[in-house]
C-alpha positions in Angstrom: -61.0 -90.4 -149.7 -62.1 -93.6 -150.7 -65.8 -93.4 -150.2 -68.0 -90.0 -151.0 -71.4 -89.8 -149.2 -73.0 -87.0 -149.0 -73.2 -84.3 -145.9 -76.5 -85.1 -144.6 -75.4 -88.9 -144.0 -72.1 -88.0 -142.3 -74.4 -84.9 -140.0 -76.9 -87.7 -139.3 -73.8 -90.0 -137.9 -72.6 -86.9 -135.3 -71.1 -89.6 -133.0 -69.0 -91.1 -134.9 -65.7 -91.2 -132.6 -63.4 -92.6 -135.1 -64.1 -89.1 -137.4 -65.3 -90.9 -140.4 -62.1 -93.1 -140.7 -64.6 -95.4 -142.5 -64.5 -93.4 -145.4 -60.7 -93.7 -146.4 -61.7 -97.7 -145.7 -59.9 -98.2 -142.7 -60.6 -101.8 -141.5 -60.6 -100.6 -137.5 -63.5 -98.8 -138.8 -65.1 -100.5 -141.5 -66.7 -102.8 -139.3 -67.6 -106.6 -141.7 -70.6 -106.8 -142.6 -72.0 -110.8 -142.1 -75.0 -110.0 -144.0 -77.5 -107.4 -145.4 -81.3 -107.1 -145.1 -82.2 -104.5 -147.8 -79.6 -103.2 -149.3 -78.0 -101.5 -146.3 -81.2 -100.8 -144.0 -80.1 -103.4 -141.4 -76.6 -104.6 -141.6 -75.8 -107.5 -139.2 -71.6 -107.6 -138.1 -69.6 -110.2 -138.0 -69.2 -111.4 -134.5 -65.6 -111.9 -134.2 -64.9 -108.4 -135.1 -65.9 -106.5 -132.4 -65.0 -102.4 -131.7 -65.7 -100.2 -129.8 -68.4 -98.2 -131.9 -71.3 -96.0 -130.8 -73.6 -97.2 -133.1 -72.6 -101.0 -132.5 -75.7 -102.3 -131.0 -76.3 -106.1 -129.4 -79.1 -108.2 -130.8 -79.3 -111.5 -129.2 -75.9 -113.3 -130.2 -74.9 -111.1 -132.7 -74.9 -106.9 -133.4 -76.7 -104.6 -135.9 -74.3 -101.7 -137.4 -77.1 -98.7 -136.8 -74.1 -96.6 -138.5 -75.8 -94.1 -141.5 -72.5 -93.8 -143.0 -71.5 -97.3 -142.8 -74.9 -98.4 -144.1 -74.5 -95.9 -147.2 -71.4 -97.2 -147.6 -73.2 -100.6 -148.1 -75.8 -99.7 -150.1 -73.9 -97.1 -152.7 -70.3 -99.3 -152.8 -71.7 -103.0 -152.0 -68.8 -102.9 -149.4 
């Protein structure tokens, strides 16, 4: 396992339908992050990657990653 975040984080992200496949940094899961608003609080995608994620969510002409683990995997690996 690439990434380690701790159990609380990955109980917090219970629908996760890819089973943390984020963690081993799989790029189906890992979605790219176009930019950051402090340090992983609100991560904003990059628009021509799009999946089919639970906790993808549409804001205006782009989409927010509301993912815990993926946005602890941002803010602890800078990734």
């Amino acid at each position: 396992m690439k990434f380690k975040i701790d159990t609380e984080t990955l109980n917090d992200a219970e629908n996760c339908k890819y089973n943390y496949s984020c963690l081993n940094d799989n790029p189906e899961c890992l979605c790219d992050i176009d930019y950051d608003l402090g340090e992983g609080k609100i991560l904003f995608l990059k628009s021509d990657q799009l999946i089919n994620c639970n906790y993808m969510l549409s804001y205006g002409n782009s989409y927010i990653c509301t993912c815990p683990v993926r946005k602890k995997i941002c803010k602890l690996y800078h990734r």
